[in-house]
C-alpha positions in Angstrom: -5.1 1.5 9.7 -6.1 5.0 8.7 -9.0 6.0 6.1 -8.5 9.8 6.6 -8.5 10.5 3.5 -12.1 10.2 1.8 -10.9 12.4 -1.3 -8.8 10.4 -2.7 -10.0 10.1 -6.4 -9.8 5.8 -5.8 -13.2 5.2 -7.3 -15.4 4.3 -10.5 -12.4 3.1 -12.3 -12.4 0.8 -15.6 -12.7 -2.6 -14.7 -9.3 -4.3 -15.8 -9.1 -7.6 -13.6 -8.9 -10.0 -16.1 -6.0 -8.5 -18.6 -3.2 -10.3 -16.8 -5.2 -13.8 -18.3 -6.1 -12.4 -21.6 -4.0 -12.5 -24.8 -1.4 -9.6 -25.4 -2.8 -7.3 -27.6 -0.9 -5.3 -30.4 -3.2 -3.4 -31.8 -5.4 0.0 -31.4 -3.9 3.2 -29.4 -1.1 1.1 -27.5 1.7 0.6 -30.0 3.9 -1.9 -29.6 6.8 -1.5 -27.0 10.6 -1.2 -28.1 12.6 -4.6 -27.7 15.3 -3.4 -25.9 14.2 -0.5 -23.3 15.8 0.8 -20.4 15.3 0.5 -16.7 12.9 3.6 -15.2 12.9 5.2 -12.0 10.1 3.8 -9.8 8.2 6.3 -7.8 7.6 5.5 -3.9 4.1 5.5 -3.8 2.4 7.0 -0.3 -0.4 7.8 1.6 1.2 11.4 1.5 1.3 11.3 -1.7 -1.0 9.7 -3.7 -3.0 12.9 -3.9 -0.1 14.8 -6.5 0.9 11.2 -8.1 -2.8 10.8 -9.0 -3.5 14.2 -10.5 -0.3 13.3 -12.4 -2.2 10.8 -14.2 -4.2 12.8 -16.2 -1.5 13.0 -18.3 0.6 9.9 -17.7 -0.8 6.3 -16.7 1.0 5.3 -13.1 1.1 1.7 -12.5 1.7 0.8 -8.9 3.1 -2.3 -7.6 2.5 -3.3 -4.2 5.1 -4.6 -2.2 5.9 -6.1 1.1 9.9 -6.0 2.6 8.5 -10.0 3.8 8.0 -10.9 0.2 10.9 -10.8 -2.1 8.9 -12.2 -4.9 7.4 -8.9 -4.8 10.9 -7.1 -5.6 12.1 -8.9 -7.9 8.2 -8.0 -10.0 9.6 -4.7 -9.7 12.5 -5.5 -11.0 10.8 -7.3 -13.9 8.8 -4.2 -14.0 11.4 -1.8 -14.6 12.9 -2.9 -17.8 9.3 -3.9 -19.2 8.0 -0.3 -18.8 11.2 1.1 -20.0 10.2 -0.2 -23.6 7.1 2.0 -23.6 9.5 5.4 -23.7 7.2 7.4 -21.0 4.2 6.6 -22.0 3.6 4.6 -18.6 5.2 5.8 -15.2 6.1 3.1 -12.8 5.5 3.1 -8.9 5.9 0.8 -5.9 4.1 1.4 -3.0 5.3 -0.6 0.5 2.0 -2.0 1.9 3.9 -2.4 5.3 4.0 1.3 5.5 1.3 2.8 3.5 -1.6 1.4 5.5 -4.0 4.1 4.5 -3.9 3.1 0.6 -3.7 -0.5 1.1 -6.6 -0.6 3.3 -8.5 1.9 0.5 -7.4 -0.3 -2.1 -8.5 -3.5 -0.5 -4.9 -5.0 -1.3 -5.3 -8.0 0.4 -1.9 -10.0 -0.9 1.4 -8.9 -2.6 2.6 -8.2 -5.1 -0.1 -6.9 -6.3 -0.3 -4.3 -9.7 -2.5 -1.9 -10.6 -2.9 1.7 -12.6 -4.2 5.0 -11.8 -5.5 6.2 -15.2 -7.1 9.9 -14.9 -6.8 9.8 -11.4 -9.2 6.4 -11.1 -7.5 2.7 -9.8 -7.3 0.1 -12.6 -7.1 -3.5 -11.1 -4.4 -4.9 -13.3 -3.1 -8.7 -12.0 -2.1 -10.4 -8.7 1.4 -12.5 -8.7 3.8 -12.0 -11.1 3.3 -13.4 -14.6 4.9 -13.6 -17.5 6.2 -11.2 -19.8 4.4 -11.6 -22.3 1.2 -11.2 -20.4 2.6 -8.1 -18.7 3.1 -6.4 -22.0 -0.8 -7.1 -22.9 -2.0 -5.7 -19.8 -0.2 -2.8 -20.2 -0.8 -2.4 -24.1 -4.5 -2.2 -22.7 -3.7 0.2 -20.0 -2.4 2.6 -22.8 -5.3 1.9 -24.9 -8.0 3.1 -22.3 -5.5 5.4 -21.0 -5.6 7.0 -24.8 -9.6 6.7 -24.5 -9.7 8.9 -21.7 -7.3 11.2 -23.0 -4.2 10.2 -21.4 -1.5 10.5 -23.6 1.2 12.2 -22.5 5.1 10.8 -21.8 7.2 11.2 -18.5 11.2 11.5 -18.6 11.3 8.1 -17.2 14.8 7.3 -18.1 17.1 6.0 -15.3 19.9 8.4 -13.7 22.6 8.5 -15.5 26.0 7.5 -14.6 27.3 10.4 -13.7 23.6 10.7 -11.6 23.7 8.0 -9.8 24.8 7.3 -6.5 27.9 5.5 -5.3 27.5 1.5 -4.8 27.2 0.9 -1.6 29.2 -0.9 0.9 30.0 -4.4 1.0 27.6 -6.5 3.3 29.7 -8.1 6.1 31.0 -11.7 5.1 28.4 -13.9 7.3 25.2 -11.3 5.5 26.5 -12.0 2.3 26.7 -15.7 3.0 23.4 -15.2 3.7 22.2 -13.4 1.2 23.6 -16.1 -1.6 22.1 -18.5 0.4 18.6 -16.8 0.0 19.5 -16.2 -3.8 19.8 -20.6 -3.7 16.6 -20.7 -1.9 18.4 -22.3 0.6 16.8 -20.4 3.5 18.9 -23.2 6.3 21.8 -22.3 5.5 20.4 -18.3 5.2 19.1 -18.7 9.2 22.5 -20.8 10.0 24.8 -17.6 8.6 22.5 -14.8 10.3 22.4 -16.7 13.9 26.3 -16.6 13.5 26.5 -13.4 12.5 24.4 -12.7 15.8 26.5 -14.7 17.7 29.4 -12.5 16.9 27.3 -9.7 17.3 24.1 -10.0 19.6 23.2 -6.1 18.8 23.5 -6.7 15.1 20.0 -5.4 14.1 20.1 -5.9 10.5 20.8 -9.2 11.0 18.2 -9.9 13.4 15.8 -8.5 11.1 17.1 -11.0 8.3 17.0 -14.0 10.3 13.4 -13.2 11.1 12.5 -13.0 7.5 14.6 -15.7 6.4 12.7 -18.2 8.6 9.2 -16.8 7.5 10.2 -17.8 3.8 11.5 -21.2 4.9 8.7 -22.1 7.3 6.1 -21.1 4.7 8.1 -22.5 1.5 5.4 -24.7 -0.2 2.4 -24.1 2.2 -0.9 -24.5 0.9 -2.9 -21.2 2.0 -6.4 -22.8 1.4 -5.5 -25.9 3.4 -3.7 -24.1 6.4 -6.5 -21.7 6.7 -8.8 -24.6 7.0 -6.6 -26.1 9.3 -6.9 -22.9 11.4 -10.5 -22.7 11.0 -11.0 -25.9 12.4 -9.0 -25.8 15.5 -8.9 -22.2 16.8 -7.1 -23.4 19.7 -4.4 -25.2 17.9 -1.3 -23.0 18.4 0.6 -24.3 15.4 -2.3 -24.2 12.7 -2.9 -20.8 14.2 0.7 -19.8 13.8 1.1 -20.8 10.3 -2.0 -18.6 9.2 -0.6 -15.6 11.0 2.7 -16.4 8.9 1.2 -16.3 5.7 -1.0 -13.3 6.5 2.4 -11.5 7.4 3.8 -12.8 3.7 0.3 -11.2 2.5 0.6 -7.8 3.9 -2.5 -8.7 6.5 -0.1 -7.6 9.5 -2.8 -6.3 12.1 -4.7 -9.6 11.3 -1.7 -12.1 12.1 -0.8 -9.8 15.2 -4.7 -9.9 16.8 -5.2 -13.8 15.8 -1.9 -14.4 17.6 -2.6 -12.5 21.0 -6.1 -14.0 21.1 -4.0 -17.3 21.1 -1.9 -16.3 24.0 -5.1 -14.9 25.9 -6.9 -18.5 26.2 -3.7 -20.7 25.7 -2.3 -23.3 28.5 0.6 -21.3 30.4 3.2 -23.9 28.8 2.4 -22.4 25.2 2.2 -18.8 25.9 6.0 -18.8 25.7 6.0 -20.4 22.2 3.2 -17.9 20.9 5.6 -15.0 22.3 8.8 -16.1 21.1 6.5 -16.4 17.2 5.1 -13.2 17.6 8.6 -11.4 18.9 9.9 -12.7 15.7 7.0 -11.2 13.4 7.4 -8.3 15.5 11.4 -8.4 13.8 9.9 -9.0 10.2 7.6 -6.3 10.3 10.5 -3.5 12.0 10.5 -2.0 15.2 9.2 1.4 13.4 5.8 0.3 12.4 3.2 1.6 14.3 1.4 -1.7 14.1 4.5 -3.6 15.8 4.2 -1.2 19.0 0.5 -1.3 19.2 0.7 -5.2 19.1 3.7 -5.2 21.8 1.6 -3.5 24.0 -1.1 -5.7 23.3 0.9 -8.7 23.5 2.0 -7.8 27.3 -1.0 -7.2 28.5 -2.1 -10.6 27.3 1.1 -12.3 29.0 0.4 -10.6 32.6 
């Protein structure tokens, strides 16, 4: 990942870690929110650029939630997000920033799962909570945001209103039958039947990329449905030659945005493993490779890696 940019203003910022656990506050600079609100544009946060978005917030508080296209708890925070901020009426801006993309911040950051929330107030990063919890929590941390944001000055109020009707862009097309099978299958938690409709799909269509891509991602959620991070590390930990335990921590780093980590613990596998489980490790990491997308630097480097291990 890159650090090449040492002037980002990410440092000496107000230490907010523990709002998301403390009582909502109503009172002091942060007035209450409206009841009803509207859904806000979200910003796509970047390592090209943070720079303008965080100059932006000596006027405006930005909070930022990090994301991950492997974690779709992480969406639907946003989501959540959305309408909550629309009840402050521009007094917060809202961002999301794709950790699988955006290397640079994450690493300066030190996001280390997703999601993830935090603010830029007057240009300096405000730990806010990890997970996604409830509303009512979310509207004290961010009733607290505004009041330090109001302590520093920060006090102006961004046309954050979504586009309009006549604004906004034409709904897209239908997904093809077996996606959408798979997609309400995914919306049942029923990630089977999800991997069933996707390997049909791609038996129709071997080429089908987005497909592909959704399988992958489909059996990442179901293999790591209920896992116990703390135990599975341990696991790991204690056998480093064990290619399942090793396998299931490299999943769960994937699901945590720690994609360089899960790619190097699996191809240092695949360096000392018997020849009969190299095959296994490959056909795991091909399918990370699929999660993470084809365009990610990461996923090429690790290819490359991964080939030289093999022969």
């Amino acid at each position: 990942m890159s650090t090449d940019n040492p002037e980002v203003p990410l440092r000496g910022a107000p230490d907010l870690s523990k709002l998301a656990s403390q009582v909502p506050a109503t009172a002091g600079a942060a007035a209450t929110p409206t009841s009803a609100g509207a859904a806000v544009n979200v910003v796509d946060v970047t390592d090209a650029n943070l720079n303008d978005l965080a100059e932006g917030t000596s006027q405006v508080p930005l909070v930022i939630v990090f994301l991950s296209s492997a974690s779709p708890a992480s969406r639907e925070l946003v989501d959540r997000m959305r309408t909550i901020v629309g009840r402050y009426d521009g007094r917060i801006a809202l961002g999301q920033c794709d950790i699988d993309t955006n290397g640079g911040i994450a690493q300066a950051l030190q996001i280390t799962a997703v999601p993830t929330t935090m603010a830029l107030i007057a240009a300096r990063p405000a730990p806010l909570f990890q997970g996604a919890p409830e509303e009512d929590q979310i509207t004290g941390v961010l009733d607290q945001v505004l009041e330090i944001a109001a302590q520093n000055g920060v006090t102006g109020r961004v046309d954050n209103a979504a586009p309009s009707a006549e604004q906004t862009e034409p709904e897209p097309e239908p997904l093809p039958p077996l996606h959408q099978e798979a997609y309400d299958a995914i919306e049942r938690e029923d990630y089977a039947g999800a991997v069933d409709a996707y390997d049909r799909a791609l038996r129709e269509n071997p080429k089908d990329a987005e497909a592909k891509a959704g399988r992958a991602q489909v059996a990442l959620m179901e293999r790591t449905k209920g896992a116990d991070l703390a135990a599975v590390r341990k696991a790991a930990a204690d056998n480093p030659t064990d290619v399942e335990a090793q396998m299931a921590v490299a999943d769960l780093d994937i699901l945590g945005g720690q994609i360089e980590d899960a790619f190097v613990r699996l191809i240092d596998v695949v360096k000392v493993a018997p020849s009969e489980e190299k095959d296994t490790l490959r056909i795991r990491l091909v399918e990370l490779f699929d999660v993470v997308g084809a365009a990610d630097p990461r996923v090429a480097e690790a290819r490359r890696a991964l080939s030289a291990a093999l022969f």
